[in-house]
Backbone as a chain_set.jsonl record, in Angstrom:
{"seq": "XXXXXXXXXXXXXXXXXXXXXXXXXXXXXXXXXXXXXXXXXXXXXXXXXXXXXXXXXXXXXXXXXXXXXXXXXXXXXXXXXXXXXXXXXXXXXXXXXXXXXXXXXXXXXXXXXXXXXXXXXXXXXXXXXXXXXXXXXXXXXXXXXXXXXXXX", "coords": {"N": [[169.581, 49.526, -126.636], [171.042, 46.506, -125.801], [169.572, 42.968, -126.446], [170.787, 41.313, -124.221], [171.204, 43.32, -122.492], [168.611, 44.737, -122.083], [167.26, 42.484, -120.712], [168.821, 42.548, -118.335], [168.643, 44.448, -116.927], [166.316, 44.227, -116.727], [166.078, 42.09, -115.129], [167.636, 43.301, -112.649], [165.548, 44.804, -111.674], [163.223, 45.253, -108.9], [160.447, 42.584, -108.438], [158.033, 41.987, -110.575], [154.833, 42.896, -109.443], [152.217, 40.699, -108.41], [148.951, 41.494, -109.78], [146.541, 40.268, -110.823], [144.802, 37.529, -111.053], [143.348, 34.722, -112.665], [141.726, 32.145, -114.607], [142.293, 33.225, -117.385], [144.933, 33.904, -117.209], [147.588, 36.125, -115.994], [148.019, 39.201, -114.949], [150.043, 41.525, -114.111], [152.398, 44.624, -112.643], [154.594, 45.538, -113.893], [158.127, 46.748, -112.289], [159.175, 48.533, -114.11], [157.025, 50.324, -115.248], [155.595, 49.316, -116.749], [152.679, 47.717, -117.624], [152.529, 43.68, -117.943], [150.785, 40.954, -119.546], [150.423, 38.154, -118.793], [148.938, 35.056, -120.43], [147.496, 32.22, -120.242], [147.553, 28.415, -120.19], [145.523, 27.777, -119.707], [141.664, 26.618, -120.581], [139.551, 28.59, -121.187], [136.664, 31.12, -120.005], [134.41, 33.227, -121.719], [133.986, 35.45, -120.084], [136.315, 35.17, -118.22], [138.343, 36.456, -120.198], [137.175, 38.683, -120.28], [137.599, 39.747, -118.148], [140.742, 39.8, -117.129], [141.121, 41.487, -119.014], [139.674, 43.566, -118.547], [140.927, 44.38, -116.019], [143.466, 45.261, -116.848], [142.97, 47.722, -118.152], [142.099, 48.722, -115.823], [144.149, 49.528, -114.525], [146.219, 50.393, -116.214], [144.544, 53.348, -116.39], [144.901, 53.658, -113.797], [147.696, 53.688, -112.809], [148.885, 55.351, -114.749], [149.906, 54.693, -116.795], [151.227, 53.416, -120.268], [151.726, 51.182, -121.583], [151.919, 48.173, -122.599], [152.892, 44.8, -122.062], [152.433, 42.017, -123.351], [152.055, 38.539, -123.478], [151.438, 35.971, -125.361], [152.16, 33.033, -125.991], [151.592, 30.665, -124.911], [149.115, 31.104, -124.673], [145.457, 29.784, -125.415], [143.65, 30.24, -128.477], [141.704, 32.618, -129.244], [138.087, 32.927, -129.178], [135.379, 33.557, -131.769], [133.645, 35.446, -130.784], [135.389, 36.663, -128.213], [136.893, 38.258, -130.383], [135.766, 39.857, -131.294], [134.76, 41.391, -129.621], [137.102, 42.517, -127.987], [138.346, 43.596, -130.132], [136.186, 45.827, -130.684], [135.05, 46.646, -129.045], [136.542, 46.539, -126.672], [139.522, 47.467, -127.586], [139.247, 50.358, -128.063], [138.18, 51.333, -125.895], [140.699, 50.528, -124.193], [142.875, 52.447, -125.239], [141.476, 54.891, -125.125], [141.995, 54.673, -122.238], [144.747, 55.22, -121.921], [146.54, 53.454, -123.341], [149.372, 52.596, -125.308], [151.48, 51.467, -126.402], [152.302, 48.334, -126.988], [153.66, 45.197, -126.915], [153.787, 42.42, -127.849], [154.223, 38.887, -127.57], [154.422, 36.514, -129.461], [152.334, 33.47, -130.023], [153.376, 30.14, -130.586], [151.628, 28.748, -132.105], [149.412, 28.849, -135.234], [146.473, 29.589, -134.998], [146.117, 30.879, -132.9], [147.547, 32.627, -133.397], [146.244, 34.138, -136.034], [143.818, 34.921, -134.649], [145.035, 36.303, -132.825], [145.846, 38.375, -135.343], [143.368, 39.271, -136.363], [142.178, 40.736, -134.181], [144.836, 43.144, -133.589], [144.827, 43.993, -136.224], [142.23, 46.236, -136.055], [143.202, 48.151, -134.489], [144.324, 49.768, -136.467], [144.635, 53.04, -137.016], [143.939, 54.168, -134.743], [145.652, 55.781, -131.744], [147.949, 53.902, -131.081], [150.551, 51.754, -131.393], [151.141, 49.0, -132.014], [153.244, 45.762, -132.108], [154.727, 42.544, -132.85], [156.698, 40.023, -131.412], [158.918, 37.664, -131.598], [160.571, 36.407, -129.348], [160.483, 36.512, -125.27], [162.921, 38.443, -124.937], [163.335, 40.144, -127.055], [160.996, 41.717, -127.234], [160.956, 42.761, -125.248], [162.754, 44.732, -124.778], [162.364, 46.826, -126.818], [160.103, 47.76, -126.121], [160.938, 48.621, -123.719], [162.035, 50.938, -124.72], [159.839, 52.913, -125.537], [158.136, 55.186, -124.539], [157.037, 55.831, -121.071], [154.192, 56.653, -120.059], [151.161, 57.984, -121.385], [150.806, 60.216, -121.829], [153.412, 60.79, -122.661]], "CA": [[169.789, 48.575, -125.559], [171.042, 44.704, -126.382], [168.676, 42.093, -126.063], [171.404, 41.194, -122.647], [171.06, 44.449, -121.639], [166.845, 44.929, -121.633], [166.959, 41.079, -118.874], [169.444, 42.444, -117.106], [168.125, 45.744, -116.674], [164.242, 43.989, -115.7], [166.086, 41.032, -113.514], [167.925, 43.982, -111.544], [164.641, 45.724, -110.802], [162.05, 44.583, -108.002], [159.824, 41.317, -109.331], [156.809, 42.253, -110.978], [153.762, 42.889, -108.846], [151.069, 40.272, -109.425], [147.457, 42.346, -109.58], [145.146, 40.167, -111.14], [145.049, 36.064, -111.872], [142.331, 33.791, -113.2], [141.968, 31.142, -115.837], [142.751, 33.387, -118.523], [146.387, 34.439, -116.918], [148.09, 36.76, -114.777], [148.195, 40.973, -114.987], [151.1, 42.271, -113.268], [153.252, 45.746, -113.03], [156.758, 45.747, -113.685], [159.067, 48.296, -111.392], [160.085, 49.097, -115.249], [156.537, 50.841, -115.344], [154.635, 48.735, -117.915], [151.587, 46.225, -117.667], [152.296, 42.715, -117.962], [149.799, 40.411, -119.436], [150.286, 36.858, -119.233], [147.792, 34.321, -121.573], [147.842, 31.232, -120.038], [147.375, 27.902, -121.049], [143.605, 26.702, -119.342], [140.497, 27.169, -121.484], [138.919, 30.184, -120.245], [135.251, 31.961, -120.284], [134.099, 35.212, -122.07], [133.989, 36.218, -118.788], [137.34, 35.133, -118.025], [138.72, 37.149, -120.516], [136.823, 40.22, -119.739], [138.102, 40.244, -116.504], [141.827, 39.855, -117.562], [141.404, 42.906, -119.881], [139.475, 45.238, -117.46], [142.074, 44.807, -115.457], [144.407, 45.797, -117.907], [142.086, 49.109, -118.425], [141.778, 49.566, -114.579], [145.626, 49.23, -114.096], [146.528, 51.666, -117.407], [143.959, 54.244, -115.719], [145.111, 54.031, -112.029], [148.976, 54.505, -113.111], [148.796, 56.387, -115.581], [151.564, 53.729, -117.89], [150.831, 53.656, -121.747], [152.691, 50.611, -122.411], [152.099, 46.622, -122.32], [153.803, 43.258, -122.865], [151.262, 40.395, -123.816], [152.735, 36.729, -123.532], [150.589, 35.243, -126.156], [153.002, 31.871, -125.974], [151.138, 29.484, -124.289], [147.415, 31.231, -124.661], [144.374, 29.288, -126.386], [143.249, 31.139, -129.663], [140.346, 33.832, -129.255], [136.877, 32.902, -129.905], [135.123, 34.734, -132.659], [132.482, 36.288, -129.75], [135.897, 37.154, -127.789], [137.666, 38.86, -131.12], [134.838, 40.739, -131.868], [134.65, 42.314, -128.213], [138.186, 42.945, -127.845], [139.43, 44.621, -131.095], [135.427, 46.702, -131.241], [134.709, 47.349, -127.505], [138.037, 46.851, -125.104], [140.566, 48.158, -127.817], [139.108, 51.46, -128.364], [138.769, 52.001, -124.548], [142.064, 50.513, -123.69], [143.467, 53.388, -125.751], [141.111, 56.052, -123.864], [142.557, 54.461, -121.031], [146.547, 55.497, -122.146], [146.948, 52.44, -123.813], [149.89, 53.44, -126.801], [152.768, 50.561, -126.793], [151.822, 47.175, -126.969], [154.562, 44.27, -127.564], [152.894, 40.87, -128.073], [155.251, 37.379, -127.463], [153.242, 35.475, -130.223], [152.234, 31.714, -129.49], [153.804, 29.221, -132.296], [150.237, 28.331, -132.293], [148.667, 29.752, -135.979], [145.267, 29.677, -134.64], [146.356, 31.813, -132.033], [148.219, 34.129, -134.212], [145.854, 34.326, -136.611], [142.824, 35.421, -133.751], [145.472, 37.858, -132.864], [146.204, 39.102, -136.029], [142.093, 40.208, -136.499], [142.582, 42.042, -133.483], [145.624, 43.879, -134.139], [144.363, 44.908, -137.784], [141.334, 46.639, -135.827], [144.43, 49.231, -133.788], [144.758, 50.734, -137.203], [143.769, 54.011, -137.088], [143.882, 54.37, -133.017], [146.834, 56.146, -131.301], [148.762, 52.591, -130.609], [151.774, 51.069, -131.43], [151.721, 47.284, -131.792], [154.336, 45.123, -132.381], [154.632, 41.326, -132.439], [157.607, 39.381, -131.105], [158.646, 35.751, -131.505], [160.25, 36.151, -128.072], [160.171, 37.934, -124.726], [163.677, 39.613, -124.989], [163.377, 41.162, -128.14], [159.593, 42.569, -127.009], [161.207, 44.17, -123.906], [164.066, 45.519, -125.448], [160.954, 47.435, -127.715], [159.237, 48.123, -124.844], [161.787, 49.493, -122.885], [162.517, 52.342, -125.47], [159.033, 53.61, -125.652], [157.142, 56.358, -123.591], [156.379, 54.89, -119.863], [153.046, 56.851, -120.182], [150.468, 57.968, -122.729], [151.488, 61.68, -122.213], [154.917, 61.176, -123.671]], "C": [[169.818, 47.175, -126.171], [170.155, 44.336, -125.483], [169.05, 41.557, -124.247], [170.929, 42.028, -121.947], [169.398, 44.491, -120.745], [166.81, 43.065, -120.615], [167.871, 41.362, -117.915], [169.017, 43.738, -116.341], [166.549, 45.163, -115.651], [164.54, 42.794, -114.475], [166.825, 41.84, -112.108], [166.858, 44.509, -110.976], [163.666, 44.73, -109.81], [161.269, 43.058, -108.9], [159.041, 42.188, -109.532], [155.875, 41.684, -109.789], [152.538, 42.25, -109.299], [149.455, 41.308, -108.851], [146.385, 41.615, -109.77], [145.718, 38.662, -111.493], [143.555, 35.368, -111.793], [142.619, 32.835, -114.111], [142.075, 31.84, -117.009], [144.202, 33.35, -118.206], [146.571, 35.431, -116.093], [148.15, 38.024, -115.562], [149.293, 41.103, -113.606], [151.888, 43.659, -113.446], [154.228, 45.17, -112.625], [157.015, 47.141, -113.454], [159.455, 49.355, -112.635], [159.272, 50.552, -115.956], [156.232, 50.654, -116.9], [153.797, 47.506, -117.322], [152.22, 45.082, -118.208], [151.196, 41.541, -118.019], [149.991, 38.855, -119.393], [149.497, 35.809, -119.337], [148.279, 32.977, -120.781], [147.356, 29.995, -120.666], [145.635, 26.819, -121.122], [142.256, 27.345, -120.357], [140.104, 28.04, -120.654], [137.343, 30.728, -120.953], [135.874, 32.763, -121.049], [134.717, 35.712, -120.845], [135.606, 36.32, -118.433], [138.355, 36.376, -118.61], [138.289, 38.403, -120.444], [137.5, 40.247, -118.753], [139.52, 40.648, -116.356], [141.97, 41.54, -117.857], [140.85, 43.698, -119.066], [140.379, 45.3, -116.275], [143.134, 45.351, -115.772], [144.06, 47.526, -118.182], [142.113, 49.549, -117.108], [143.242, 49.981, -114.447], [146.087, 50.677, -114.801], [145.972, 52.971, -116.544], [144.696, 54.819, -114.23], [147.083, 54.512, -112.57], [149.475, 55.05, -113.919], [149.893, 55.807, -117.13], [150.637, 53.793, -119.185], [151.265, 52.305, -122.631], [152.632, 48.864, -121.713], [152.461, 45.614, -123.028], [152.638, 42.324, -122.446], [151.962, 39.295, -124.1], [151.696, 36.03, -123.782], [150.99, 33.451, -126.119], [152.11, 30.702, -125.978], [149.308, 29.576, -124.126], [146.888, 29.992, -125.842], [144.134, 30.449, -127.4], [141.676, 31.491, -128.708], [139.201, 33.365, -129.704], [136.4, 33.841, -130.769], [134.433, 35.543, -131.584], [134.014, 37.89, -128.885], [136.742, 38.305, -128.762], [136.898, 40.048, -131.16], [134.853, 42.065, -131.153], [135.808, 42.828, -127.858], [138.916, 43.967, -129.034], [137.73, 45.894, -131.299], [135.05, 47.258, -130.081], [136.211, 47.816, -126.844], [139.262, 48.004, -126.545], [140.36, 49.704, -127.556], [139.018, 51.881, -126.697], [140.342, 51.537, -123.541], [142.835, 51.83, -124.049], [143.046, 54.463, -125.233], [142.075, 55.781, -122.86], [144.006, 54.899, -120.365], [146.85, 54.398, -122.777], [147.751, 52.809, -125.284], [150.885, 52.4, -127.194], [152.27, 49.39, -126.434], [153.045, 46.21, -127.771], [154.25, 42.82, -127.096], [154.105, 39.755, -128.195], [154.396, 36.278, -128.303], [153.045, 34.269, -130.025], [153.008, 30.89, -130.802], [152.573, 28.588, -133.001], [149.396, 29.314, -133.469], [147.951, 30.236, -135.88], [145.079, 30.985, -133.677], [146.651, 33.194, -132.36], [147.372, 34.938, -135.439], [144.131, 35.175, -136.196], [143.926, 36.459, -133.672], [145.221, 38.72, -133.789], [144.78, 39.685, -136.307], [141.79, 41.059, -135.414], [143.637, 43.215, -133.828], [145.498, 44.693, -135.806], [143.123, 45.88, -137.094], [142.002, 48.358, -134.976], [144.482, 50.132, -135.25], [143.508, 51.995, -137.05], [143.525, 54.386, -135.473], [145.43, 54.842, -132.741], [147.638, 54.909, -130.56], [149.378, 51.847, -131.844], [151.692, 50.178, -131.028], [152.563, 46.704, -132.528], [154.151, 43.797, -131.668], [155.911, 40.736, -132.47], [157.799, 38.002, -130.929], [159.323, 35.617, -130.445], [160.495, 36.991, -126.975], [160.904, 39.295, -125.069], [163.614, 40.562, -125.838], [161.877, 42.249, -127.901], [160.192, 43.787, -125.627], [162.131, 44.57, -124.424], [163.141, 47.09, -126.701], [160.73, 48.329, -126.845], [159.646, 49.128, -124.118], [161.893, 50.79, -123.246], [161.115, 53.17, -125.842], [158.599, 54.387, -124.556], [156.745, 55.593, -122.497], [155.118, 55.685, -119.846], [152.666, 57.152, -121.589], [150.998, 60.029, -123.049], [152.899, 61.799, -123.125], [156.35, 60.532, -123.111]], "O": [[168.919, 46.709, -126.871], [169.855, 44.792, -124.38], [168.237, 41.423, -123.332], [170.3, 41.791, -120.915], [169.076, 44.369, -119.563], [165.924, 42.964, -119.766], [167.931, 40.75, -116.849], [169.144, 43.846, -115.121], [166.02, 45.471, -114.583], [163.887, 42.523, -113.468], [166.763, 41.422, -110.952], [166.962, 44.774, -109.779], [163.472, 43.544, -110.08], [161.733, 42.673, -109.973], [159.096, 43.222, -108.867], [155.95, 40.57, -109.27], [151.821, 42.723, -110.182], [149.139, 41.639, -107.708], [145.328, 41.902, -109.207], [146.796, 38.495, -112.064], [142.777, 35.563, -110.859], [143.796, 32.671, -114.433], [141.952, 31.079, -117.968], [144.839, 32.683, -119.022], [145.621, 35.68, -115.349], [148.322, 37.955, -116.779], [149.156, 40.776, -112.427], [152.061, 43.883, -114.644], [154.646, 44.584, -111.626], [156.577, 48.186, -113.935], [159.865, 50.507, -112.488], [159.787, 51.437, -116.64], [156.456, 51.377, -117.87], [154.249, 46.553, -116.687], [152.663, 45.422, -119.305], [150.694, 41.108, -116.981], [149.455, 38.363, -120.386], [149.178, 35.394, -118.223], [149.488, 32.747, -120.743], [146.711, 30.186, -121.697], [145.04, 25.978, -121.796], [142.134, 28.523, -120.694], [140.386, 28.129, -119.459], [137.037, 30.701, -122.144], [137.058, 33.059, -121.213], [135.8, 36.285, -120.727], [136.138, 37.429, -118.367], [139.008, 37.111, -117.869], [139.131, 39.293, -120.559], [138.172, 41.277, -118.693], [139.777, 41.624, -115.651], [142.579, 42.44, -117.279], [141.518, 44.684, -118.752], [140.49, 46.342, -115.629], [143.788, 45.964, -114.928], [144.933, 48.371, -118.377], [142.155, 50.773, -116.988], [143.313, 51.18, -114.176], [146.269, 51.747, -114.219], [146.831, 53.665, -116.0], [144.919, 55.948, -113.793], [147.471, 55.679, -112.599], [150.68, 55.293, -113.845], [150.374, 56.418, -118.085], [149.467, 54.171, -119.13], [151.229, 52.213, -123.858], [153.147, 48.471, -120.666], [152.415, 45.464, -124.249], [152.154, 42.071, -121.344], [152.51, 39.25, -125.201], [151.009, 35.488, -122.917], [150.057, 32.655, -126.225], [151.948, 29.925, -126.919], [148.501, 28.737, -123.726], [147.535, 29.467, -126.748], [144.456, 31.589, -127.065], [140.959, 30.877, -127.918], [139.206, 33.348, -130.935], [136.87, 34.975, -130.68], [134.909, 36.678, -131.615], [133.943, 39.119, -128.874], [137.269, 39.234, -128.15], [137.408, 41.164, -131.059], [134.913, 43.223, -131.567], [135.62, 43.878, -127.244], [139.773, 44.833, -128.854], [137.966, 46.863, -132.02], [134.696, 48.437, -130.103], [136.749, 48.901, -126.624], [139.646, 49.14, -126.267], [141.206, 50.307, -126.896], [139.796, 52.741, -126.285], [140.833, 52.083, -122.554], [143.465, 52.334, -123.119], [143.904, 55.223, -124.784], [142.952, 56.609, -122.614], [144.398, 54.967, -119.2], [148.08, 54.408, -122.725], [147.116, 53.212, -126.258], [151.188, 52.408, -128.388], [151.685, 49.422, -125.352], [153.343, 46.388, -128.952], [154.535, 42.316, -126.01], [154.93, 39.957, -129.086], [153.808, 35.332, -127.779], [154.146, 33.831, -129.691], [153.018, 31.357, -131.941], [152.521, 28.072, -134.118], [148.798, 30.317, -133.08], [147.953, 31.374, -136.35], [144.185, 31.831, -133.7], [146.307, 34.304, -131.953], [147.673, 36.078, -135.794], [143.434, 35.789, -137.004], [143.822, 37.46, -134.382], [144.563, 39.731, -133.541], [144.912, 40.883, -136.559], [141.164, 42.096, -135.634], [143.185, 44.228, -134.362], [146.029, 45.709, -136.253], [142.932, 46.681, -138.009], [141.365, 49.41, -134.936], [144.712, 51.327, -135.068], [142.278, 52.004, -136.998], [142.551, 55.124, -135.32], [146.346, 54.364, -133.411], [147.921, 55.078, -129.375], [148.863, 51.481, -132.9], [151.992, 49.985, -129.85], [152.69, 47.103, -133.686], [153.704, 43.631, -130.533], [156.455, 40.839, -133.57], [157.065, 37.258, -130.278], [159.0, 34.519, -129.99], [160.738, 38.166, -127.25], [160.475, 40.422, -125.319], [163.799, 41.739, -125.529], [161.804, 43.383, -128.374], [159.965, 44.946, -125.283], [161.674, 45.665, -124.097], [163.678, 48.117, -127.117], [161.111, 49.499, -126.827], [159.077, 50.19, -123.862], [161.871, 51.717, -122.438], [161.32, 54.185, -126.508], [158.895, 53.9, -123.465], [156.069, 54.604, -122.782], [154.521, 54.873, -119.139], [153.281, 56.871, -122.618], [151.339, 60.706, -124.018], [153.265, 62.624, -123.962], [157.399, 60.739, -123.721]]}, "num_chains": 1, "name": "protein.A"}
């Protein structure tokens, strides 16, 4: 599928359903039958970000999808407290959860990318598929071609 193809394919379907917003960013399903995470750009709690991600874990669970787009773009970088908890607690139950395709929109922000990247080194060795994208189309065009659940 061309990069045209995967926006024209997600601007023909329904909008994305928003589920969840706070000061970290927005959780939404796309009709395309993948999680949507979007990082926004306000400082945010711990808490904040817990809340984000167990929504992300409740969402995965309740529809059974295997497969999310993270819009890192415009996020703040990760505290060490928040890295720690996300790639040694949330990853490993995101992945219980069905969590298997993951396509990340990286920020231009190093700091940012560089908190990612100690998460994403922590996936090795877990049944998930990440992939980082410098922008959306090329992440959904990814996205698109993987497994809409964790079964297959």
């Amino acid at each position: 599928m061309a990069v045209g193809q995967a926006y024209f394919y997600l601007m023909s379907q329904a909008p994305p359903l928003l589920l969840f917003e706070n000061t970290a960013g927005q959780l939404l399903a796309d009709p395309a039958g993948f999680l949507r995470a979007d990082w926004g750009p306000r400082s945010r709690t711990p808490a904040d970000t817990r809340a984000l991600l167990h929504g992300i874990l409740r969402e995965l669970q309740r529809r059974g999808w295997g497969r999310v787009l993270v819009n890192q773009v415009e996020m703040l970088p990760f505290s060490g407290p928040e890295q720690r908890w996300i790639a040694q607690e949330w990853l490993p139950q995101a992945v219980a959860s069905g969590y298997r395709h993951g396509a990340v929109v990286i920020s231009p922000n190093v700091l940012v990318r560089l908190s990612s990247a100690f998460v994403a080194s922590h996936a090795q060795g877990l049944p998930l598929v990440y992939r980082s994208f410098e922008n959306e189309d090329l992440a959904l065009r990814w996205l698109l071609r993987q497994p809409a659940s964790a079964l297959g």
